[in-house]
C-alpha positions in Angstrom: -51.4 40.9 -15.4 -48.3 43.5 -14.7 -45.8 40.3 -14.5 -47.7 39.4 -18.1 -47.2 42.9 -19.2 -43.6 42.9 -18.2 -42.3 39.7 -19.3 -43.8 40.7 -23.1 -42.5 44.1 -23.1 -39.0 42.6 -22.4 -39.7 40.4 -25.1 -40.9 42.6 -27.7 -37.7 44.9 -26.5 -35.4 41.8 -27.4 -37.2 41.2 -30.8 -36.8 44.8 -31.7 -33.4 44.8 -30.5 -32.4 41.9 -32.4 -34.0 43.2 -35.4 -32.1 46.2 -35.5 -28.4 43.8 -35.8 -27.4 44.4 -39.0 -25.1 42.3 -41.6 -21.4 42.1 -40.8 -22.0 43.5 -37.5 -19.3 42.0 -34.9 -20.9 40.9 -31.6 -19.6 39.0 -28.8 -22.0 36.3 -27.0 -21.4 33.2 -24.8 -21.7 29.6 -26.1 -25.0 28.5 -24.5 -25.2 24.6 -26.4 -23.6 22.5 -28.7 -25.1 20.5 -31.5 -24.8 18.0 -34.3 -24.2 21.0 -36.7 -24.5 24.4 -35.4 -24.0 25.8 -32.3 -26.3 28.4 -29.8 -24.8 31.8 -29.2 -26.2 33.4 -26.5 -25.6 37.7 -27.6 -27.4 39.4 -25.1 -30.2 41.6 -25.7 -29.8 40.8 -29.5 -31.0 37.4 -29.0 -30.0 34.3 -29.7 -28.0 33.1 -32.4 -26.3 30.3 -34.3 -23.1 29.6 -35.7 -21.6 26.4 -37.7 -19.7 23.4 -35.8 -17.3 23.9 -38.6 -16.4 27.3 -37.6 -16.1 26.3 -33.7 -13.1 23.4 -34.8 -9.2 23.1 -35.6 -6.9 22.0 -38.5 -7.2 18.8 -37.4 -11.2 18.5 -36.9 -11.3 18.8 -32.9 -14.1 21.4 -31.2 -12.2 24.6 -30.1 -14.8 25.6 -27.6 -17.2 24.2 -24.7 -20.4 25.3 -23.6 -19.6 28.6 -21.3 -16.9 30.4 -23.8 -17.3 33.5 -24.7 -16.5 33.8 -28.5 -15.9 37.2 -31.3 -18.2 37.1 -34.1 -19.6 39.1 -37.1 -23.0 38.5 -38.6 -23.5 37.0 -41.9 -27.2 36.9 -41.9 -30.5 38.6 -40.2 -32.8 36.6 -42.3 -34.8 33.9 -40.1 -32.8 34.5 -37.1 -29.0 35.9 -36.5 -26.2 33.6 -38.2 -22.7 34.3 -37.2 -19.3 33.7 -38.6 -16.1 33.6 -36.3 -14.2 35.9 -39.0 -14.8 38.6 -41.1 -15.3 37.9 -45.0 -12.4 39.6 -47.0 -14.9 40.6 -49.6 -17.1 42.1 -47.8 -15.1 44.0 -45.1 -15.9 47.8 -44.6 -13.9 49.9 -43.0 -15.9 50.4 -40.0 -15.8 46.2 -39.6 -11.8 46.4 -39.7 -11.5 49.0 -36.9 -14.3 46.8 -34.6 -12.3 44.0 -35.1 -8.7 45.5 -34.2 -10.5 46.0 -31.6 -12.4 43.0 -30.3 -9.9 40.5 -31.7 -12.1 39.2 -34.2 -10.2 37.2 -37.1 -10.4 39.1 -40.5 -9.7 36.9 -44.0 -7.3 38.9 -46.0 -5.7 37.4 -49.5 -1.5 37.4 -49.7 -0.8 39.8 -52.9 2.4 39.6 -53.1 6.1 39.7 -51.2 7.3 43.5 -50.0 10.2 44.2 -48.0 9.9 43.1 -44.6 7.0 41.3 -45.7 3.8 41.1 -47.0 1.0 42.8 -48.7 -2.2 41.7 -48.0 -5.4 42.6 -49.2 -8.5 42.8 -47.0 -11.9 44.0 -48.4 -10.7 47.6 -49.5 -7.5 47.8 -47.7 -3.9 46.8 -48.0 -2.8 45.5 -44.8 1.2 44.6 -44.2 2.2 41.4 -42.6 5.8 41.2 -41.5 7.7 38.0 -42.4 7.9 36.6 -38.8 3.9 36.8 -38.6 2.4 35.3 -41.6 3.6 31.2 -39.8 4.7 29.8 -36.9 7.9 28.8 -39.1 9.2 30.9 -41.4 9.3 29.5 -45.2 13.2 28.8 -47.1 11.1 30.9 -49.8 8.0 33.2 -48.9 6.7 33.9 -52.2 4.8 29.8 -51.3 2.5 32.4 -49.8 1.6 34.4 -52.5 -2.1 34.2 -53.7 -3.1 32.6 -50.2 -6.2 33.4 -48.8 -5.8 33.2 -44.7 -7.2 34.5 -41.3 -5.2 37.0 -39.6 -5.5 39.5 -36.8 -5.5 43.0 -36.9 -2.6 44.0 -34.6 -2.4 47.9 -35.7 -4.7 50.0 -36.8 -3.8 53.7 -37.3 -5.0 56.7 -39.6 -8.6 55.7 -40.2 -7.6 52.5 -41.8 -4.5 53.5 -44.4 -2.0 51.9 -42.0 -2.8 48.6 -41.0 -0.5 45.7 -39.1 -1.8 42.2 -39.2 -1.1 38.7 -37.7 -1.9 35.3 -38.9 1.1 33.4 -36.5 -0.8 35.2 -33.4 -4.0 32.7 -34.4 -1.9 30.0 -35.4 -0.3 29.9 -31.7 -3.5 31.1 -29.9 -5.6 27.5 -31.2 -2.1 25.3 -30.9 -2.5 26.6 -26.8 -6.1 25.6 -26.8 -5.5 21.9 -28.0 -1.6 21.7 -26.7 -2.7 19.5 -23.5 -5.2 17.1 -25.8 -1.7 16.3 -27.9 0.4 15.9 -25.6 -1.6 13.5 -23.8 -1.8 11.2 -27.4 2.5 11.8 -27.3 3.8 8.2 -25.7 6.6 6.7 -26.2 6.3 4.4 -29.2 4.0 6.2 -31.0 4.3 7.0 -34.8 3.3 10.9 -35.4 3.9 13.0 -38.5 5.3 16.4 -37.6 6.9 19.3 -39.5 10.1 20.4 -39.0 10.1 24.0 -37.8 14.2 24.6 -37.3 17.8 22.7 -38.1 20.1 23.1 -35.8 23.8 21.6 -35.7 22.5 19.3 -33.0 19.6 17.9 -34.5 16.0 19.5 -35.6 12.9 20.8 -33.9 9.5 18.9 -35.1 6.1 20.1 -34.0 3.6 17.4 -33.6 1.0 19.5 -33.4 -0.8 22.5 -31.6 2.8 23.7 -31.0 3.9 21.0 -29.3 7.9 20.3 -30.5 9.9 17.4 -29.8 13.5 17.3 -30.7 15.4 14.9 -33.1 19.1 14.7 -32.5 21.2 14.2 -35.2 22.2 10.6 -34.1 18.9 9.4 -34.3 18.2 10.6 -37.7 19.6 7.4 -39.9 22.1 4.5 -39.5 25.0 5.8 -41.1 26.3 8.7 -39.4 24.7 12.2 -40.3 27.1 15.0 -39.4 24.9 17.8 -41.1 21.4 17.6 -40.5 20.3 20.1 -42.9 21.7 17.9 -45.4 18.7 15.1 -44.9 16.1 17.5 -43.5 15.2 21.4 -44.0 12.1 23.5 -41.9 9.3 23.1 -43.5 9.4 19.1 -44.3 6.8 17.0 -43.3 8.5 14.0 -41.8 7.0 10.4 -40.0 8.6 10.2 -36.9 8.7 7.9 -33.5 8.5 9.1 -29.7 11.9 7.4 -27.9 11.1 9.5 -24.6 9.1 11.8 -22.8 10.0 13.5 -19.7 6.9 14.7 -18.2 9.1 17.2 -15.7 10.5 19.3 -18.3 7.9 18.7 -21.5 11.5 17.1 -23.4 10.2 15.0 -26.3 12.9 12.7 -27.9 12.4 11.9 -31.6 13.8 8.9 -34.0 13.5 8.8 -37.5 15.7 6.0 -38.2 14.1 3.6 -35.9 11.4 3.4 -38.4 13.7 1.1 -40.8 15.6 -2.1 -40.0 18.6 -2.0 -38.5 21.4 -3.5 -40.0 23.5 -4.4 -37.1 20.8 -7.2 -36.9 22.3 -9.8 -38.9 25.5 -8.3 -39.3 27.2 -11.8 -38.3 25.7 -13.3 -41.5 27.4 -10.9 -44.3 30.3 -10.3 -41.7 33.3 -13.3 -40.5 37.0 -12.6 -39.2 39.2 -12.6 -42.3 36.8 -11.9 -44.9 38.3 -8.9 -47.2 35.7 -6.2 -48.4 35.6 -2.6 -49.7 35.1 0.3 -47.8 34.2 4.1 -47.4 36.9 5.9 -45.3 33.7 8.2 -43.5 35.8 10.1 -40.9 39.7 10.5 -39.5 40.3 10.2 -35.8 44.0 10.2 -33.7 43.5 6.8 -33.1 42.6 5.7 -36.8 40.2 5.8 -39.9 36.6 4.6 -39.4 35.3 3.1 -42.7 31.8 2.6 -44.2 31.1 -1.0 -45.1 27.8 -0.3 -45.8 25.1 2.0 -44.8 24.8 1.9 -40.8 27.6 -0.3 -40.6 31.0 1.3 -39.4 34.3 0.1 -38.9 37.3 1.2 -37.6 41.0 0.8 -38.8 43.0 1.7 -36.0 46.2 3.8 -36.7 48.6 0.7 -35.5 47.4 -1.4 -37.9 48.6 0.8 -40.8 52.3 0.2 -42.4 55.1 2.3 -40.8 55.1 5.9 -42.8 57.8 7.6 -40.9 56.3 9.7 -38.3 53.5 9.5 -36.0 50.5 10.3 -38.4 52.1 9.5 -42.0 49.2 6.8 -42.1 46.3 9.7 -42.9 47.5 9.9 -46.3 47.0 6.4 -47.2 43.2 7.0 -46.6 42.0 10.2 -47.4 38.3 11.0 -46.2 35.4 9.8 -48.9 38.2 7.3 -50.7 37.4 3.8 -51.3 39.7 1.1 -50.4 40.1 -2.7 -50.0 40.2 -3.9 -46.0 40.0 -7.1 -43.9 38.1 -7.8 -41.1 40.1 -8.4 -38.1 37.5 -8.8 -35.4 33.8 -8.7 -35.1 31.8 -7.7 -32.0 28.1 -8.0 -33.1 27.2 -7.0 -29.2 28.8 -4.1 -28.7 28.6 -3.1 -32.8 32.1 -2.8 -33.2 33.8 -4.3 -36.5 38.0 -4.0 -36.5 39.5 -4.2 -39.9 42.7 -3.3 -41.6 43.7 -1.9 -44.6 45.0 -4.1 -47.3 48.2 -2.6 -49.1 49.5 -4.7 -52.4 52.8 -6.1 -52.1 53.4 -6.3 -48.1 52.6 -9.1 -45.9 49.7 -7.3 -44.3 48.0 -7.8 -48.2 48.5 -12.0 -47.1 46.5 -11.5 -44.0 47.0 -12.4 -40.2 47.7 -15.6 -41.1 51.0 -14.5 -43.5 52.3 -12.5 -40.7 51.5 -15.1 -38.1 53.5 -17.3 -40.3 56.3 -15.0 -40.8 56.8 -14.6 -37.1 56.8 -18.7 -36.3 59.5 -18.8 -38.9 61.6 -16.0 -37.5 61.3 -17.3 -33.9 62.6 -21.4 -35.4 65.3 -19.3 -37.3 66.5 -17.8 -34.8 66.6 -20.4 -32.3 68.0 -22.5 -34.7 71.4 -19.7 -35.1 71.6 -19.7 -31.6 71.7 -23.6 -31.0 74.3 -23.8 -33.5 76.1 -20.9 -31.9 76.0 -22.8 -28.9 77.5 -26.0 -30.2 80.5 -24.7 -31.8 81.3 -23.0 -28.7 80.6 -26.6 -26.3 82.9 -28.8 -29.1 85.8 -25.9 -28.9 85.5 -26.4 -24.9 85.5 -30.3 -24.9 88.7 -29.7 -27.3 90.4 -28.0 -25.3 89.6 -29.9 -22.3 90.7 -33.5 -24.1 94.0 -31.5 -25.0 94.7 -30.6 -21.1 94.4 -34.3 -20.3 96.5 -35.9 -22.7 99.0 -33.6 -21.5 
């Protein structure tokens, strides 16, 4: 009868108890089971509450939690039982709320008013709150006023004088949930796959996309179209949303290697068919080297015209001026390598033999060689008949 006595005291103690919880009260309990559509929330002598599945997942729909985690919450309703919410209602945020969540870490909605220096100003229940520009994303926007008029989650990360000055976070979330699904995307990064990512910076070298929960994987410049990109930030700036494919992964180091431009044909494939040894096309002079000019034929298809194959222009680099960078002229293909994606071609000047082709100056060179030959022979002659001459005079004497 004293066990009986016990166990309802302790019961009518918890009942009371979890009467007493009031609206927008933040409590901390353990995730005791899972369901369909709600979760169980085991809060101590309060009792035992619920909170949505919708609450409990990610941007991308994926359960945050397991049975055995310990969550923040604040109580949106008493009526029927405890229901809990896993941030604090803008509207309805007292002062009292704000400081217990600076303190426990609970997430607090707060509404972007309006860009500040530094910053920020945000509005939560009856506060302003200031957000410096480095927290409000995980990668800073070309223009922050796109967050103007957003409603978000964000952390209290200072609170001082009884609530008139107030520091919050969003970007500390935003990294705290990529860490808790990081490992579940990285294990769906293989190579081969097709993900869509977001650029977060451009560098000289190439661009950093994350995938996803934080996890980035670089694209180098070289792999970002066929024709040669040498700014990045001229195709792609933070902030895009780009398809790309996984080339590598190297599991020791976390490196993930990006390609955008494998995603479209390439047009080395049949280059032999638009492409033959003598054929004369135009040209984009793309770049200048020592050793010559390499020239667009086409997007993704490079040539080069190397230095010796321009006219003589009276010192060692005269032949830059007759193609200027971003010019267009008239060249001829002099060999094709389809293997090794190497096209040689030559400049075609009007009015001197290299305008007639290899075949011209082939030409020129046979008839040179016969002329010359030809001199020599009858060089050669006079010279045997005046010898015989004189040797038919010697003998008659």
């Amino acid at each position: 009868m004293t066990d009986e006595l016990e166990d309802f005291a302790t019961m009518f103690a918890k009942s009371v108890q979890a009467r007493r919880v009031d609206k927008g009260q933040t409590l901390e309990g353990t995730i005791v089971a899972i369901g369909p559509e709600v979760a169980f929330v085991d809060v101590g002598g309060k009792g035992e509450a619920t909170i949505s599945i919708e609450e409990l997942r990610d941007a991308d729909g994926a359960l945050e939690v397991k049975v055995g985690d310990r969550i923040q919450t604040v109580v949106t309703s008493t009526d029927g039982g405890l229901t809990l919410s896993r941030k604090l209602a803008r509207r309805g945020a007292t002062d009292r709320q704000l400081e217990d969540a600076a303190h426990s870490g609970l997430p607090v909605e707060g509404r972007v008013e309006r860009v500040v220096k530094g910053g920020f100003e945000v509005r939560i229940g009856g506060r302003r709150a200031f957000c410096p520009f480095s927290q409000i994303d995980t990668i800073r926007a070309a223009d922050p006023s796109v967050h103007e008029g957003r409603v978000y989650e964000f952390k209290i990360i200072e609170y001082k004088d009884a609530g008139r000055s107030i520091v919050v976070s969003r970007r500390v979330l935003l990294e705290e949930r990529q860490r808790a699904s990081a490992d579940e995307v990285r294990r769906s990064i293989v190579v081969g796959a097709v993900l869509t990512g977001r650029v977060t910076s451009v560098r000289d070298f190439g661009a950093f996309v994350d995938l996803g929960a934080g996890v980035q994987g670089l694209l180098h410049v070289s792999e970002i179209g066929w024709s040669r990109v040498s700014d990045a930030s001229e195709k792609i700036k933070p902030g895009d949303e780009i398809t790309v494919k996984v080339l590598r992964v190297d599991e020791s180091d976390q490196k993930i290697a990006l390609g955008l431009k494998q995603l479209t044909a390439d047009p080395w494939l049949d280059v032999a068919e638009r492409y033959a040894v003598g054929q004369v096309c135009t040209g984009r002079v793309a770049r200048i080297e020592k050793f010559g000019a390499f020239v667009e034929l086409e997007p993704g298809i490079e040539a080069l015209a190397h230095a010796s194959t321009f006219p003589p222009a009276g010192r060692p680099d005269g032949w830059k001026a007759l193609v200027p960078i971003n010019t267009a002229g008239t060249f001829e293909i002099r060999s094709l390598d389809v293997e090794k994606k190497r096209i040689g071609v030559a400049l075609v000047v009007e009015g001197s033999a290299r305008a007639e082709g290899p075949g011209r100056e082939a030409e020129e060179v046979r008839e040179y060689t016969e002329r010359a030959t030809a001199e020599a022979s009858e060089s050669f002659g006079s010279l045997a008949d005046k010898l015989r001459g004189a040797l038919e005079s010697r003998q008659k004497r």
